[in-house]
PDB file of N, CA, C and O in Angstrom:
ATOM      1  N   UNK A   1     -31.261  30.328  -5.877  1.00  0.00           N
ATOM      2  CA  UNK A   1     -30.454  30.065  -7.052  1.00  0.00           C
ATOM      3  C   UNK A   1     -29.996  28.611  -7.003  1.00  0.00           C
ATOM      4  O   UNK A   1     -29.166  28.218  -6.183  1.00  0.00           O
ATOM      5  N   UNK A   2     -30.645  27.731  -8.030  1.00  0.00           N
ATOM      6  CA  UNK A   2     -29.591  26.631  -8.420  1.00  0.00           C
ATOM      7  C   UNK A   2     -29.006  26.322  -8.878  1.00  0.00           C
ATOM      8  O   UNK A   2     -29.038  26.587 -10.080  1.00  0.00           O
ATOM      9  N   UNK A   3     -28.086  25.596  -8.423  1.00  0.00           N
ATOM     10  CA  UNK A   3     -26.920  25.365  -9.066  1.00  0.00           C
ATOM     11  C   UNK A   3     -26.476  23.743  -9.900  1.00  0.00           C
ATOM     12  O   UNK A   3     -25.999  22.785  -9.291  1.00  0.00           O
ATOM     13  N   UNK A   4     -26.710  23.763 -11.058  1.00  0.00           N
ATOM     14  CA  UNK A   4     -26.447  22.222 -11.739  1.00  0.00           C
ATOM     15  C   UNK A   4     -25.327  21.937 -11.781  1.00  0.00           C
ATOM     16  O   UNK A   4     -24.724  22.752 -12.478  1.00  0.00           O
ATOM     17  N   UNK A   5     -24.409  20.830 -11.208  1.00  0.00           N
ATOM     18  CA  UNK A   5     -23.858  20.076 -11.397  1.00  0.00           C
ATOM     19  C   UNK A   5     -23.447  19.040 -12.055  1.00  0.00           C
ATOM     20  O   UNK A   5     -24.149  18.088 -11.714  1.00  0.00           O
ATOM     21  N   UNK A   6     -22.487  18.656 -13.005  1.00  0.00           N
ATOM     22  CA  UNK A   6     -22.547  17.943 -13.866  1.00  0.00           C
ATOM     23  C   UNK A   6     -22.315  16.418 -13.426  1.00  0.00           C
ATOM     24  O   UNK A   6     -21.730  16.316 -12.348  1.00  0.00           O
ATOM     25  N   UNK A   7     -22.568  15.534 -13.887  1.00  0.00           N
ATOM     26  CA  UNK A   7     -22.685  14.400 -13.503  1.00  0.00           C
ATOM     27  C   UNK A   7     -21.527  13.991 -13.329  1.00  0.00           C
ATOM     28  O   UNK A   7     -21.694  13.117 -14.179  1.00  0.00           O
ATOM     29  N   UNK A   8     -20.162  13.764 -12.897  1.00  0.00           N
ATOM     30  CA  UNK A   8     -19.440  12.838 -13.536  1.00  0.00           C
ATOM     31  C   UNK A   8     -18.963  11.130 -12.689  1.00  0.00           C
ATOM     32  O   UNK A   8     -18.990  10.839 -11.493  1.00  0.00           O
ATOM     33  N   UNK A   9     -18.637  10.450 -13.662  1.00  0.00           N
ATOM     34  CA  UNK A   9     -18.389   9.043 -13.684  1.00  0.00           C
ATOM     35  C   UNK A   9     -16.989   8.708 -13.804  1.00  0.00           C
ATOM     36  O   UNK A   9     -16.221   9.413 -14.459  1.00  0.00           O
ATOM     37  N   UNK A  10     -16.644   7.717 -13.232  1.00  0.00           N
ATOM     38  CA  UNK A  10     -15.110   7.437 -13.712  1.00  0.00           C
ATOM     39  C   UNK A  10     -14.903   5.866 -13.705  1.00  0.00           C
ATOM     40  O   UNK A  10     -15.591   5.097 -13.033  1.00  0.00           O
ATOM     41  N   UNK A  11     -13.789   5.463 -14.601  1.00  0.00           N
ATOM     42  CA  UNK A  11     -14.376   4.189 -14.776  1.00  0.00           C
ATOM     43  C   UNK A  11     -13.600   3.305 -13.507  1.00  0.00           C
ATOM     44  O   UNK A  11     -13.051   3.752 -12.500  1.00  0.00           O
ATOM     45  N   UNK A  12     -13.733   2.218 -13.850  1.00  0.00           N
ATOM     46  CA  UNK A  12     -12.491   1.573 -12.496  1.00  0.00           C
ATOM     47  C   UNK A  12     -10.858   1.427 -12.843  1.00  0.00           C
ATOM     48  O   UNK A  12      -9.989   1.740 -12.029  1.00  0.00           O
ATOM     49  N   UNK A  13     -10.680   1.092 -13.701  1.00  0.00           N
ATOM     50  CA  UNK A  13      -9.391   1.717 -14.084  1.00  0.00           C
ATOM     51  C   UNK A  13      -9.070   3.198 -13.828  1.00  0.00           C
ATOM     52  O   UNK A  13      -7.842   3.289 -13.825  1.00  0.00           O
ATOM     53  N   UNK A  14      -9.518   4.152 -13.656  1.00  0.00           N
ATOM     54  CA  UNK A  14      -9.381   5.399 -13.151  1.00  0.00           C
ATOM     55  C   UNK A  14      -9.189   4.922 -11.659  1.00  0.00           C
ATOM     56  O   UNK A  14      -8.164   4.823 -10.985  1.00  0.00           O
ATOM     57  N   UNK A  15     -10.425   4.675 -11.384  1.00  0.00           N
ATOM     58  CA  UNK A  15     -10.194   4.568 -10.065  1.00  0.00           C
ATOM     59  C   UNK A  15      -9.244   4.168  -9.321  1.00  0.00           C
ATOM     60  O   UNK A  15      -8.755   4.726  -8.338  1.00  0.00           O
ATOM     61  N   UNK A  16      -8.857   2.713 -10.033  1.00  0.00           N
ATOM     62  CA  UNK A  16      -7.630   2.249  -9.345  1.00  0.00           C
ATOM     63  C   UNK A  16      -6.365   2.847  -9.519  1.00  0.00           C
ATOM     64  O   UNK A  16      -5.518   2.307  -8.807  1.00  0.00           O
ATOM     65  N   UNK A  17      -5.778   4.108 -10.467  1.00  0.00           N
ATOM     66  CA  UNK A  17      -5.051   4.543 -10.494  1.00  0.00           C
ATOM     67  C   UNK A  17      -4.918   5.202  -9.805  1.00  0.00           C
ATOM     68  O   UNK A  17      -3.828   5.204  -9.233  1.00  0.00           O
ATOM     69  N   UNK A  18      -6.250   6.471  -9.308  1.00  0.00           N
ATOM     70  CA  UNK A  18      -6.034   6.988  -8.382  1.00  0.00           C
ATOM     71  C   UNK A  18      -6.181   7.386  -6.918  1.00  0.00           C
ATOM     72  O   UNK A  18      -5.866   8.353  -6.224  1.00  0.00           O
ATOM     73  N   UNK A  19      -7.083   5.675  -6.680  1.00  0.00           N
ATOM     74  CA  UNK A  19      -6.668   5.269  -5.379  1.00  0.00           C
ATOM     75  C   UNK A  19      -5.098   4.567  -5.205  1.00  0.00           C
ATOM     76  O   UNK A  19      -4.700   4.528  -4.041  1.00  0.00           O
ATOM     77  N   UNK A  20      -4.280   4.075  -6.135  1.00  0.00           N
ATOM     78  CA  UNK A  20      -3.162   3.545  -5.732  1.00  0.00           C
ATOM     79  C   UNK A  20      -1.995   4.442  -5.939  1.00  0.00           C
ATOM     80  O   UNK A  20      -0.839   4.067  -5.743  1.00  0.00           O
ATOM     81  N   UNK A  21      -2.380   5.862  -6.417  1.00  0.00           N
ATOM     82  CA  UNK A  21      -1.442   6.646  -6.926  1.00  0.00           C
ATOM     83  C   UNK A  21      -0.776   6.736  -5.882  1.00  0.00           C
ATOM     84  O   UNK A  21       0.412   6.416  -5.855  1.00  0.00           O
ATOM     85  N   UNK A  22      -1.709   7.386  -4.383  1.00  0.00           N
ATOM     86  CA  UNK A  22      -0.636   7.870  -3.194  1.00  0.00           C
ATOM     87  C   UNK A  22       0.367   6.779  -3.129  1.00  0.00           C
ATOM     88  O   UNK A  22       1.455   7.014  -2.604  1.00  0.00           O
ATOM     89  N   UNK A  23       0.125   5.713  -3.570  1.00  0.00           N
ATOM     90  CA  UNK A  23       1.656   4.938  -2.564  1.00  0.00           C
ATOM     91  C   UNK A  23       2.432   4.944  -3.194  1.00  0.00           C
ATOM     92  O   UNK A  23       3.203   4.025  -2.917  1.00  0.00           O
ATOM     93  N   UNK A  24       2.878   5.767  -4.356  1.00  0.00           N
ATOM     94  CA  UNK A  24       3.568   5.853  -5.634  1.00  0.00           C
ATOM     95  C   UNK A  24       4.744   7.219  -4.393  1.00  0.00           C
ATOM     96  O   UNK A  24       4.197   7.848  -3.487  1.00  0.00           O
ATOM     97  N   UNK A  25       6.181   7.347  -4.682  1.00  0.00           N
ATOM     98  CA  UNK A  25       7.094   7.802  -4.395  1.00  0.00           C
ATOM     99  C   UNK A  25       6.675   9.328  -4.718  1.00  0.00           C
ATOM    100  O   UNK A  25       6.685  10.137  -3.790  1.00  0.00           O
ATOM    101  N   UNK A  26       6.208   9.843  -6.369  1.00  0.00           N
ATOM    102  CA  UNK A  26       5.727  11.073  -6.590  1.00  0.00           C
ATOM    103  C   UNK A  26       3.988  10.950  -6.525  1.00  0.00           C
ATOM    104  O   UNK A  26       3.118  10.431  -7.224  1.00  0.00           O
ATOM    105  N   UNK A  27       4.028  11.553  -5.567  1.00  0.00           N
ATOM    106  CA  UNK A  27       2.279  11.944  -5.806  1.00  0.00           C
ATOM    107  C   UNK A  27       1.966  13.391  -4.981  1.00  0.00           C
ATOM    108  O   UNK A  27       2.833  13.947  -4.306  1.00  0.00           O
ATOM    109  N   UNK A  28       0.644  13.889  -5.134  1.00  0.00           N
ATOM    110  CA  UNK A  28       0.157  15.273  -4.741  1.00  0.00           C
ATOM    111  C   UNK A  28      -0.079  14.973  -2.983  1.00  0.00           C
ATOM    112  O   UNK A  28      -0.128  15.868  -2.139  1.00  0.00           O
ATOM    113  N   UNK A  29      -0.168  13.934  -2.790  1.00  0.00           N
ATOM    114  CA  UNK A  29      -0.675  13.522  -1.334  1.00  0.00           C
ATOM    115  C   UNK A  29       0.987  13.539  -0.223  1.00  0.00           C
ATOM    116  O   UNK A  29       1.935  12.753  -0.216  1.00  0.00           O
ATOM    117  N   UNK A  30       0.695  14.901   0.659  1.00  0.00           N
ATOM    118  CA  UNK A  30       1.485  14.293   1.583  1.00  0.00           C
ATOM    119  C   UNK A  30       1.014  12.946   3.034  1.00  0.00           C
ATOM    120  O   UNK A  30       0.052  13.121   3.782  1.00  0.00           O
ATOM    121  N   UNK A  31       1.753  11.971   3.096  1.00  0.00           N
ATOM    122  CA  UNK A  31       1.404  11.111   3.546  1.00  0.00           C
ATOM    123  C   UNK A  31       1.801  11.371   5.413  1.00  0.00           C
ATOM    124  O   UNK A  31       1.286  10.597   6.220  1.00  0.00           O
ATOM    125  N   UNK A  32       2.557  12.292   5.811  1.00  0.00           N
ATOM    126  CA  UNK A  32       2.662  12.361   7.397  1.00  0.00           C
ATOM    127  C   UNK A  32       1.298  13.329   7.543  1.00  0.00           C
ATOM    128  O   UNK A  32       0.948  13.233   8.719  1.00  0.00           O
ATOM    129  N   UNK A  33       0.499  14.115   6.904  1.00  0.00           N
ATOM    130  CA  UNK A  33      -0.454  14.847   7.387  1.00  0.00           C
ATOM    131  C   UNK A  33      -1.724  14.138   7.161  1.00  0.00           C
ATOM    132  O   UNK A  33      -2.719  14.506   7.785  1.00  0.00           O
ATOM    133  N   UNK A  34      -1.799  13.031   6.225  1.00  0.00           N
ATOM    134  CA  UNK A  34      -2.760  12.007   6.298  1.00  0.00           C
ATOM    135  C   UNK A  34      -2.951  10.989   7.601  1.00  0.00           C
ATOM    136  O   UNK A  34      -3.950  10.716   8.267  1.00  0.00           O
ATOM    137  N   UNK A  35      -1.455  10.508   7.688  1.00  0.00           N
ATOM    138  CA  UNK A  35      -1.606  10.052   9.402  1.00  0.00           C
ATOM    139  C   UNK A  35      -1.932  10.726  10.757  1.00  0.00           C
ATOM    140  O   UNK A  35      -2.656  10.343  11.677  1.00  0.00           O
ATOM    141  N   UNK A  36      -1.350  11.595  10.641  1.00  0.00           N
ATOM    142  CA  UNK A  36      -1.635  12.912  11.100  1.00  0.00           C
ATOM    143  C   UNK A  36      -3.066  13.143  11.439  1.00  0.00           C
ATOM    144  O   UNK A  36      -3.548  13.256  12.566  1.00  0.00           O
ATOM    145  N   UNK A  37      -3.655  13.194  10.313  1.00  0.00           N
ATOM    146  CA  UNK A  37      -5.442  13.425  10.844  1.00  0.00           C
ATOM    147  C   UNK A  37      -5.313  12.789  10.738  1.00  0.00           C
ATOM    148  O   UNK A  37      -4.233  13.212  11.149  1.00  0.00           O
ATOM    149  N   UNK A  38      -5.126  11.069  10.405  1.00  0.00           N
ATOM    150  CA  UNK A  38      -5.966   9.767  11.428  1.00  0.00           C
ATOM    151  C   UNK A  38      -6.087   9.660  12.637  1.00  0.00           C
ATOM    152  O   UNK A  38      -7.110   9.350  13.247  1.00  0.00           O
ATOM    153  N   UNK A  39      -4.762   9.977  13.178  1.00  0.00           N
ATOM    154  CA  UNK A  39      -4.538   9.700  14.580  1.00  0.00           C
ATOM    155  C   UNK A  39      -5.199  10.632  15.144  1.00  0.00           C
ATOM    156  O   UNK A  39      -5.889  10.361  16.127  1.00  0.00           O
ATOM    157  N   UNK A  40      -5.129  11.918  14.646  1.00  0.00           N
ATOM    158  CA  UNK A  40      -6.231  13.112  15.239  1.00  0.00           C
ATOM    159  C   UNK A  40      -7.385  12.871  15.160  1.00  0.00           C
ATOM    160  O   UNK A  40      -7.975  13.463  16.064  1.00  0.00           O
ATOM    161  N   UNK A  41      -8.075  12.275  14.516  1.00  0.00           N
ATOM    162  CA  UNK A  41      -9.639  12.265  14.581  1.00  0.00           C
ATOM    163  C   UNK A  41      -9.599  11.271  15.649  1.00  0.00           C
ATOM    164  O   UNK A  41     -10.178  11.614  16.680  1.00  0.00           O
ATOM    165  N   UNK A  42      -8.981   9.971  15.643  1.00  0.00           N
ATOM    166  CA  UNK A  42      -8.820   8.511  16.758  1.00  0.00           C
ATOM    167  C   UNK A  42      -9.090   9.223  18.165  1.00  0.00           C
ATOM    168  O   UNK A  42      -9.863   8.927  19.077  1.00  0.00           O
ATOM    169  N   UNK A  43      -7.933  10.539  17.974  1.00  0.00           N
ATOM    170  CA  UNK A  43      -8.300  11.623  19.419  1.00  0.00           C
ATOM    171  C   UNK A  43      -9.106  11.743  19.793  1.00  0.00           C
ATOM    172  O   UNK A  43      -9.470  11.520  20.947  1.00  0.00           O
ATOM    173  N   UNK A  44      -9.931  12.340  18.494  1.00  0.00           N
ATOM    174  CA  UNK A  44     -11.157  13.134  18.673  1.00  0.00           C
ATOM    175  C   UNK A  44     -12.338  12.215  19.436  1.00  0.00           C
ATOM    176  O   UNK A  44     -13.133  12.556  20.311  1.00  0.00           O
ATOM    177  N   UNK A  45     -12.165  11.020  18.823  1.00  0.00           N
ATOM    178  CA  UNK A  45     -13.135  10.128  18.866  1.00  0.00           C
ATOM    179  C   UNK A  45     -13.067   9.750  20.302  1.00  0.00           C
ATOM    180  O   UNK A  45     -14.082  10.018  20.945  1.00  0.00           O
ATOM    181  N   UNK A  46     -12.086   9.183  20.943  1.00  0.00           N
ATOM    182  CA  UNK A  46     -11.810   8.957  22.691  1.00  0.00           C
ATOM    183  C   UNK A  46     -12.279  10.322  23.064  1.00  0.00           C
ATOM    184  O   UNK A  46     -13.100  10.344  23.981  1.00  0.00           O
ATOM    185  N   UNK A  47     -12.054  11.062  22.729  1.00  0.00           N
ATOM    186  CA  UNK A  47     -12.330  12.581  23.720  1.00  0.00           C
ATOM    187  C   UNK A  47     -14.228  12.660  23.710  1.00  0.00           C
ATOM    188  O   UNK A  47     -15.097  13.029  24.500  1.00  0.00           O
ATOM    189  N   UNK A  48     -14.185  12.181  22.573  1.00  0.00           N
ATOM    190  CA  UNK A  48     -16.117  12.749  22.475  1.00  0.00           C
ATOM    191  C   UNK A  48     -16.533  11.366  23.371  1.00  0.00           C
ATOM    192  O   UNK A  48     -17.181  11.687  24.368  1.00  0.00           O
ATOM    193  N   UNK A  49     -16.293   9.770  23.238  1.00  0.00           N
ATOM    194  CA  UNK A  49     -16.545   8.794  23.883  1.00  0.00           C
ATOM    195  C   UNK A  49     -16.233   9.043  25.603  1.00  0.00           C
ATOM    196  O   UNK A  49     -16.982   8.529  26.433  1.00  0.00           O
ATOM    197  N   UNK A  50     -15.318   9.694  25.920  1.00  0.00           N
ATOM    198  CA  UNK A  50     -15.007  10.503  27.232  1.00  0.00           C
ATOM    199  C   UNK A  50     -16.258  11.035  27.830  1.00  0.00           C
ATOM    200  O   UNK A  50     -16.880  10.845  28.875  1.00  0.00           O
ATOM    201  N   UNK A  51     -16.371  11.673  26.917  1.00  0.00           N
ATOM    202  CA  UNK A  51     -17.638  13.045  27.757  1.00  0.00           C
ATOM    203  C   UNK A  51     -18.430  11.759  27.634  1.00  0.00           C
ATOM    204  O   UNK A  51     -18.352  11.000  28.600  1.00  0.00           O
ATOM    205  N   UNK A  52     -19.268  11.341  26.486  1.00  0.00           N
ATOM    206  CA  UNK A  52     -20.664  10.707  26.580  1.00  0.00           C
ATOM    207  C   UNK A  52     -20.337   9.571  28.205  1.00  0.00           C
ATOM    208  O   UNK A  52     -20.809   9.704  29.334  1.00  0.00           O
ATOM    209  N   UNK A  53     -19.617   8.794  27.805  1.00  0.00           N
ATOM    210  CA  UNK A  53     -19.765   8.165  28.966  1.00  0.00           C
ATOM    211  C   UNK A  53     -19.352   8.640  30.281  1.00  0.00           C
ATOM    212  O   UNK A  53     -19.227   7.906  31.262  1.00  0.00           O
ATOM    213  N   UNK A  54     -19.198   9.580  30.267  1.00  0.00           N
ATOM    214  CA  UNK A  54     -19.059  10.576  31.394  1.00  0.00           C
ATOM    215  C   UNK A  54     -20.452  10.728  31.602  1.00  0.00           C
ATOM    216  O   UNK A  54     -20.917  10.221  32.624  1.00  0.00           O
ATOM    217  N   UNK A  55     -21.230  11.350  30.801  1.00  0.00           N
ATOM    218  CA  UNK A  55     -22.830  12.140  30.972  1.00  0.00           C
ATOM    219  C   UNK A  55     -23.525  10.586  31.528  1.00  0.00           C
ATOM    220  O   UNK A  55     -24.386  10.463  32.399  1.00  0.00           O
ATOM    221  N   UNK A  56     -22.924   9.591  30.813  1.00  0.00           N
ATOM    222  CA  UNK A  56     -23.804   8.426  31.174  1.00  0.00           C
ATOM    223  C   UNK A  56     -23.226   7.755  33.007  1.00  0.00           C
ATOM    224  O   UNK A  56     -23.620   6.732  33.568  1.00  0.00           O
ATOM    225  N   UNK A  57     -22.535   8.462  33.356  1.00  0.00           N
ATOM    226  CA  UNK A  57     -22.319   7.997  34.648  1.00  0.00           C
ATOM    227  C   UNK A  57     -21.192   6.744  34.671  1.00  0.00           C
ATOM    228  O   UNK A  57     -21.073   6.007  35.650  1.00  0.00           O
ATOM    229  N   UNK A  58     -20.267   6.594  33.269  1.00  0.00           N
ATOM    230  CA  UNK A  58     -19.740   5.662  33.257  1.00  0.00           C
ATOM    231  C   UNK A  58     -18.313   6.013  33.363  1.00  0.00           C
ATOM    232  O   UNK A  58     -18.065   7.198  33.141  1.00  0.00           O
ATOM    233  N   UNK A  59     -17.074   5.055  33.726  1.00  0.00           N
ATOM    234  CA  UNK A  59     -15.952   5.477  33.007  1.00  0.00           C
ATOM    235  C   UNK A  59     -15.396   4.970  31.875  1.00  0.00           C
ATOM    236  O   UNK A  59     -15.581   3.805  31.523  1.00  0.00           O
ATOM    237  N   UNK A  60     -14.470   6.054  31.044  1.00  0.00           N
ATOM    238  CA  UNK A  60     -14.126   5.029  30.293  1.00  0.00           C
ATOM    239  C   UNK A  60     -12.459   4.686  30.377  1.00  0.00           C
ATOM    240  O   UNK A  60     -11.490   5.421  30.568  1.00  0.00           O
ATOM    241  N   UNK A  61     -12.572   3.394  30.172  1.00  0.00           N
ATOM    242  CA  UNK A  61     -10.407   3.291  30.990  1.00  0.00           C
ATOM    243  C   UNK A  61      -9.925   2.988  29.094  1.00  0.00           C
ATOM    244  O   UNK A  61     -10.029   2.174  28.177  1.00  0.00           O
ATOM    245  N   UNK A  62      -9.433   4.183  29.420  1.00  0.00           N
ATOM    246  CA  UNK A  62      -8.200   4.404  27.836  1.00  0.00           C
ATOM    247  C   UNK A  62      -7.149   3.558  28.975  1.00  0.00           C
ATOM    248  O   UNK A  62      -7.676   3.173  30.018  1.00  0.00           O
ATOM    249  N   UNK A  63      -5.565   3.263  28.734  1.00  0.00           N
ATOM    250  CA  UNK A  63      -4.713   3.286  28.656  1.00  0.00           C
ATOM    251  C   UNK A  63      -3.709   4.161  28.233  1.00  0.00           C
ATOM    252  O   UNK A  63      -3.553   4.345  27.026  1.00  0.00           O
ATOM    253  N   UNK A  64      -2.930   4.786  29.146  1.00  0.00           N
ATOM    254  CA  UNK A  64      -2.763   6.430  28.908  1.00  0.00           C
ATOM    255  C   UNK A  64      -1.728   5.674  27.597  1.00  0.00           C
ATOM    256  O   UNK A  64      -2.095   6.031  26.478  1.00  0.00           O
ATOM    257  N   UNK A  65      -0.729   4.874  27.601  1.00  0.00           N
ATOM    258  CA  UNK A  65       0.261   4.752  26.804  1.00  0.00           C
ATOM    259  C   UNK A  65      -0.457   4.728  25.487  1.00  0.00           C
ATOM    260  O   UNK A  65      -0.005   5.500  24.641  1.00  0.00           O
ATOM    261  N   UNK A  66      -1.341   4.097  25.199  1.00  0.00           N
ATOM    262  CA  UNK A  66      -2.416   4.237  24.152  1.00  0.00           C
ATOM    263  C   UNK A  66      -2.714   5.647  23.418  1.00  0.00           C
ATOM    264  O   UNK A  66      -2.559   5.980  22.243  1.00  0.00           O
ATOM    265  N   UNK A  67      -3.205   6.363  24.558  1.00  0.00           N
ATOM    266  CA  UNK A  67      -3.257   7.991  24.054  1.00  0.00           C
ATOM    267  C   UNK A  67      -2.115   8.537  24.064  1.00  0.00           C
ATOM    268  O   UNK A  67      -1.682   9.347  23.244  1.00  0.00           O
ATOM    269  N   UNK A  68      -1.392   7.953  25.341  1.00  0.00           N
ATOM    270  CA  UNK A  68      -0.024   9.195  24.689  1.00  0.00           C
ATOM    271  C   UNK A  68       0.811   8.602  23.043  1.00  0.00           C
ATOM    272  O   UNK A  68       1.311   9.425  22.276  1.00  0.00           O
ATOM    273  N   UNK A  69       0.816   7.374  22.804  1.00  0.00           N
ATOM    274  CA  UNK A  69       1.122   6.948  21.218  1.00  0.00           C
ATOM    275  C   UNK A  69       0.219   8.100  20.399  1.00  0.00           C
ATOM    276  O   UNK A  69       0.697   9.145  19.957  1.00  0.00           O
ATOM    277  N   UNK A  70      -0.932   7.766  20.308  1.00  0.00           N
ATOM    278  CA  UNK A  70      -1.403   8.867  19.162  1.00  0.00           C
ATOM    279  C   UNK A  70      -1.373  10.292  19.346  1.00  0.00           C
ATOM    280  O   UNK A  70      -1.955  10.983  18.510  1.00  0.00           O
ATOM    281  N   UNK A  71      -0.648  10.962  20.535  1.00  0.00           N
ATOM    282  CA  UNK A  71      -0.614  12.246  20.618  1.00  0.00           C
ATOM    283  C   UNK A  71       0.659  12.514  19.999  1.00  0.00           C
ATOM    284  O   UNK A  71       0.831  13.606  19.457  1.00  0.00           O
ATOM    285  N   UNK A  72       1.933  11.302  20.022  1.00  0.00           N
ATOM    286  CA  UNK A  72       2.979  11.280  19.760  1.00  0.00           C
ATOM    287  C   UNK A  72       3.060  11.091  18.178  1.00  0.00           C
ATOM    288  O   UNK A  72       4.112  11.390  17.613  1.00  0.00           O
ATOM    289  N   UNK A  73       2.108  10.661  17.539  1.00  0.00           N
ATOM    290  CA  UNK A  73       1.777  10.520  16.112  1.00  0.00           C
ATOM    291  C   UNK A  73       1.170  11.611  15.564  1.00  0.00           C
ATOM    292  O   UNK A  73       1.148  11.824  14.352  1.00  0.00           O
ATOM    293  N   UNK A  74       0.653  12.349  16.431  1.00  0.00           N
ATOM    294  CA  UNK A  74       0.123  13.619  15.494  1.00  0.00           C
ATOM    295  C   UNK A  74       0.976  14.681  16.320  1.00  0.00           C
ATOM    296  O   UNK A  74       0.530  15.819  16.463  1.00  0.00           O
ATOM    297  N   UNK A  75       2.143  14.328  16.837  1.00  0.00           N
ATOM    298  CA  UNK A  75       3.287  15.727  16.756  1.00  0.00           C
ATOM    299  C   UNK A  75       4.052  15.591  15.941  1.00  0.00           C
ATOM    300  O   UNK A  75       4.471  16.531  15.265  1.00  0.00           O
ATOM    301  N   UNK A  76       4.501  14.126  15.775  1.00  0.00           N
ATOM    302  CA  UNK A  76       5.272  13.771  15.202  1.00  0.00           C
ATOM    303  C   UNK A  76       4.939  13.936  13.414  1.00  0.00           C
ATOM    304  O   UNK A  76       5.794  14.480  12.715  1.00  0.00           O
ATOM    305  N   UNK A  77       4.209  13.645  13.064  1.00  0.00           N
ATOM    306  CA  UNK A  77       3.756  13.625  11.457  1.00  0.00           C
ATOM    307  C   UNK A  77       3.645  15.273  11.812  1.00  0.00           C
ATOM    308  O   UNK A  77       4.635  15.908  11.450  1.00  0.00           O
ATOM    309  N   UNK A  78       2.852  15.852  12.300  1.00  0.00           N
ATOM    310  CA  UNK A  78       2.321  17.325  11.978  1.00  0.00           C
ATOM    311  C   UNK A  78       4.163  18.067  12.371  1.00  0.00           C
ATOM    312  O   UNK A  78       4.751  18.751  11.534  1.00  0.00           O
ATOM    313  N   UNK A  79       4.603  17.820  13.375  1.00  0.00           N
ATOM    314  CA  UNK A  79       6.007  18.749  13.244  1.00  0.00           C
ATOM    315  C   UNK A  79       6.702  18.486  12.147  1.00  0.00           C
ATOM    316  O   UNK A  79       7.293  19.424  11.612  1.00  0.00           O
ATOM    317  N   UNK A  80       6.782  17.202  11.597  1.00  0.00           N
ATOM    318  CA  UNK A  80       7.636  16.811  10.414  1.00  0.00           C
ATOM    319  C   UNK A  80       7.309  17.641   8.623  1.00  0.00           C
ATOM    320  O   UNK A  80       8.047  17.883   7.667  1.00  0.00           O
ATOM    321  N   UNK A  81       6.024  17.824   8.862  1.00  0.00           N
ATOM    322  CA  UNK A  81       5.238  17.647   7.460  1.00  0.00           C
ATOM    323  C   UNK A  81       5.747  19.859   8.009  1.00  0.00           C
ATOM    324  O   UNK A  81       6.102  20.593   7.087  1.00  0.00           O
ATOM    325  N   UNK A  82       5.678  20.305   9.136  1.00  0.00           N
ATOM    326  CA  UNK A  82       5.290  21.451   9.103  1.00  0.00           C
ATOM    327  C   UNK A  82       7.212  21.833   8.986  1.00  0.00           C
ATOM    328  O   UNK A  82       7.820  22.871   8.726  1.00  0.00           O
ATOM    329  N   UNK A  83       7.486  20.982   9.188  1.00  0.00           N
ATOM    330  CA  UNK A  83       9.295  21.623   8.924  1.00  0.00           C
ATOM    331  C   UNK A  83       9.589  21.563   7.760  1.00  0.00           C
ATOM    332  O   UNK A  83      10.297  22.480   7.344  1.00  0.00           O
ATOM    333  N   UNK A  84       9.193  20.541   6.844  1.00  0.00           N
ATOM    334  CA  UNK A  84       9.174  20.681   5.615  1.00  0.00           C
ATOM    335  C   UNK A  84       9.091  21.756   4.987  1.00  0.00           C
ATOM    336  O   UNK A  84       9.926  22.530   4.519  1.00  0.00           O
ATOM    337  N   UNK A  85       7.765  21.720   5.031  1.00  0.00           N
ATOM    338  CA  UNK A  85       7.235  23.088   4.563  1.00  0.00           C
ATOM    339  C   UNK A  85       7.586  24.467   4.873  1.00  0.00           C
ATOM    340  O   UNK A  85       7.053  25.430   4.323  1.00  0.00           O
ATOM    341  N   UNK A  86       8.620  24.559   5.887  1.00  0.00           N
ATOM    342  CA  UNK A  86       9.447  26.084   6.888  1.00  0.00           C
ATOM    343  C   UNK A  86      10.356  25.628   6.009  1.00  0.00           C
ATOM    344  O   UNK A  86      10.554  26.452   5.116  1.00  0.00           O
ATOM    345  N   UNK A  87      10.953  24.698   5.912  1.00  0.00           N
ATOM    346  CA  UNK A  87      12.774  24.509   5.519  1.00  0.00           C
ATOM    347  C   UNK A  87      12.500  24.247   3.880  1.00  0.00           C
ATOM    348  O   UNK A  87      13.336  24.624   3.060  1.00  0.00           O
ATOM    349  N   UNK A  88      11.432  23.663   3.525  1.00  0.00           N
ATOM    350  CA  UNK A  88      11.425  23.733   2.147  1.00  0.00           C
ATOM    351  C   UNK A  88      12.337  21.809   1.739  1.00  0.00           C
ATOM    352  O   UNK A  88      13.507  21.439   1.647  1.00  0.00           O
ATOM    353  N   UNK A  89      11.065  21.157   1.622  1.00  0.00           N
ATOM    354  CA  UNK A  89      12.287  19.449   1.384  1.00  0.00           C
ATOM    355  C   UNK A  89      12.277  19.637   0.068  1.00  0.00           C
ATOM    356  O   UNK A  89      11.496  20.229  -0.677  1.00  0.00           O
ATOM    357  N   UNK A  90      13.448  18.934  -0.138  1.00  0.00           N
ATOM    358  CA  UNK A  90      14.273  18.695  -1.117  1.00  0.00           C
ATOM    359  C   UNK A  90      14.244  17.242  -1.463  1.00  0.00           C
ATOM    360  O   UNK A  90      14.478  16.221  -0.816  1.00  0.00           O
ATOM    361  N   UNK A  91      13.795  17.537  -2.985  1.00  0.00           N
ATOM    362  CA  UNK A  91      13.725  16.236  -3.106  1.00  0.00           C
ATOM    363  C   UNK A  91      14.219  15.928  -4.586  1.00  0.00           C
ATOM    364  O   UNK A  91      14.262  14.767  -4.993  1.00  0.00           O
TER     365      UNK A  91
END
């Protein structure tokens, strides 16, 4: 079964509205769970670079203060964004 999809286009004025919307005070985007997965994938990315150069017989020297910052960025955004959402913000 296929399935057609409709084409769509948007112009750049669209675009720029709604790439610049997030930094707008009201928008649909929460912004601590966006940092949040940045810093989590940054994780992800040292952890997978870990193993490979592990398999390759190499080391790799993180700087723990380095990793412990972005572990501290994705408790920090993810506990914040998740209390919100328990306590309900007010805004």
């Amino acid at each position: 079964m296929w399935i057609k999809i409709k084409e769509q286009s948007i112009t750049e004025e669209e675009w720029d509205y709604n790439m610049f919307n997030i930094f707008k005070d009201n928008n649909d985007w929460n912004e601590k769970n966006v940092v949040g997965f940045i810093a989590f994938l940054v994780m992800v990315v040292f952890a997978v670079l870990d193993l490979v150069t592990g398999y390759v017989g190499k080391d790799l020297v993180i700087n723990e203060f380095i990793y412990d910052s972005f572990t501290l960025v994705v408790l920090g955004c993810f506990g914040i964004a998740g209390l919100e959402k328990f306590a309900g913000a007010k805004k």
